[in-house]
One Martini backbone bead per residue (centre of mass of N, CA, C, O) as a GRO file, in nm:
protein
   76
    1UNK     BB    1   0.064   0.062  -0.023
    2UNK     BB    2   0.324   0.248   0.021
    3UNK     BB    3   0.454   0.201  -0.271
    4UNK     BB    4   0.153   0.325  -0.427
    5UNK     BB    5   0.180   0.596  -0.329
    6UNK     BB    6   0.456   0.675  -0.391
    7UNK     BB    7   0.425   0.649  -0.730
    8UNK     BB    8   0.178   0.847  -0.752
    9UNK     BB    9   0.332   1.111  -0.627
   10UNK     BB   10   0.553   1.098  -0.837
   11UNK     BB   11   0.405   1.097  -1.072
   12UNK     BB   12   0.230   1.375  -0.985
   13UNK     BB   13   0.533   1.542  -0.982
   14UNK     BB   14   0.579   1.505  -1.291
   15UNK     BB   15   0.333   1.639  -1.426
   16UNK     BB   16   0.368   1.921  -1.268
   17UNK     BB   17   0.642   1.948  -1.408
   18UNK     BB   18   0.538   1.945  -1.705
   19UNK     BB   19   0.310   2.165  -1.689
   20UNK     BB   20   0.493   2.375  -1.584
   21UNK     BB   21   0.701   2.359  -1.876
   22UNK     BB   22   0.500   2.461  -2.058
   23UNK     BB   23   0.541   2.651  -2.315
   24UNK     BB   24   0.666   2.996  -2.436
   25UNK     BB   25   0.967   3.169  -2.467
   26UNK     BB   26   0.967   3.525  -2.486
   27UNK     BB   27   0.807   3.772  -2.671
   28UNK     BB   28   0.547   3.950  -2.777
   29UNK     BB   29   0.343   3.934  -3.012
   30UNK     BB   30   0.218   4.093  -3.278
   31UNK     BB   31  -0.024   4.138  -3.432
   32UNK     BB   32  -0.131   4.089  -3.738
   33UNK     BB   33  -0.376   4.254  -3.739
   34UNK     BB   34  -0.559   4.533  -3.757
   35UNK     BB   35  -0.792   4.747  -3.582
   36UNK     BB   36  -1.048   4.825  -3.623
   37UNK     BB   37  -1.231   5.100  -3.596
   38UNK     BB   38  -1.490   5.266  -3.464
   39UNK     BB   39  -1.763   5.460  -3.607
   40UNK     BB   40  -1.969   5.495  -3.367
   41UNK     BB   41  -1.764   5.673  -3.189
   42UNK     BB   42  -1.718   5.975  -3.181
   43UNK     BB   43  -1.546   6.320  -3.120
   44UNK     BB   44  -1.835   6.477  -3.144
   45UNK     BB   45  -2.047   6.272  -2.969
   46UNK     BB   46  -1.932   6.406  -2.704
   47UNK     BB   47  -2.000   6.474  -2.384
   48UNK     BB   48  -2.020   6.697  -2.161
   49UNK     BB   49  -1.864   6.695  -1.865
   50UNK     BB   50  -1.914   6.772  -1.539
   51UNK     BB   51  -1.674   6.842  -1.258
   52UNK     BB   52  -1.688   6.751  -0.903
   53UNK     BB   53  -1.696   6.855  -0.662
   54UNK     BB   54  -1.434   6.866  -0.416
   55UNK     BB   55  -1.388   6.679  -0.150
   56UNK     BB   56  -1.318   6.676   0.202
   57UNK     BB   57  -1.127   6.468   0.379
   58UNK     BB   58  -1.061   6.332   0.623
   59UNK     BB   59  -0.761   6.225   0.800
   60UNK     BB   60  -0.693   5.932   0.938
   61UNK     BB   61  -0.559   5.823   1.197
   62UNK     BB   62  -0.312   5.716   1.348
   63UNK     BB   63  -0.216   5.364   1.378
   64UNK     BB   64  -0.041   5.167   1.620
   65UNK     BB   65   0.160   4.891   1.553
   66UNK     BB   66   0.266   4.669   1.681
   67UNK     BB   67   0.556   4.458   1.738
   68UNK     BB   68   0.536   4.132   1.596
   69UNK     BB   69   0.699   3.853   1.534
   70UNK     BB   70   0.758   3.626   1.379
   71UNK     BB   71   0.859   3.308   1.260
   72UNK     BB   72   0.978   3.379   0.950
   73UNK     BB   73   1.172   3.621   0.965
   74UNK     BB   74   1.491   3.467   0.908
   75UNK     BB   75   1.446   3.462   0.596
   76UNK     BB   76   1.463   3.823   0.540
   0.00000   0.00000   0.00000
């Protein structure tokens, strides 16, 4: 039984290495054909927007956190 779990298991990590390997490497190509410009919206059809009054926003508190050590502090 532990030798068919071990199996499956490394079957199942050679898989995701393979998988994980699939792709191509290098920059991206540039479309073949120009996309056409859609004619539905022109710049003359714009409608002209007024911009809102902006609002002064009270700025929240500084709130002090306690500096409290991680347990994996040591890897950074």
């Amino acid at each position: 039984m532990r030798l068919a779990c071990l199996k499956t298991s490394a079957l199942a990590l050679m898989l995701a290495l393979a998988v994980a390997g699939c792709g191509r490497k290098g920059p991206l190509e540039a479309p073949s054909t120009a996309v056409p410009v859609s004619e539905a919206v022109k710049p003359e059809d714009k409608v002209a927007i007024t911009p809102l009054p902006k609002r002064s926003v009270p700025a929240a508190p500084q709130q002090e956190v306690p500096k409290k050590p991680f347990f994996l502090d040591f890897l950074l």
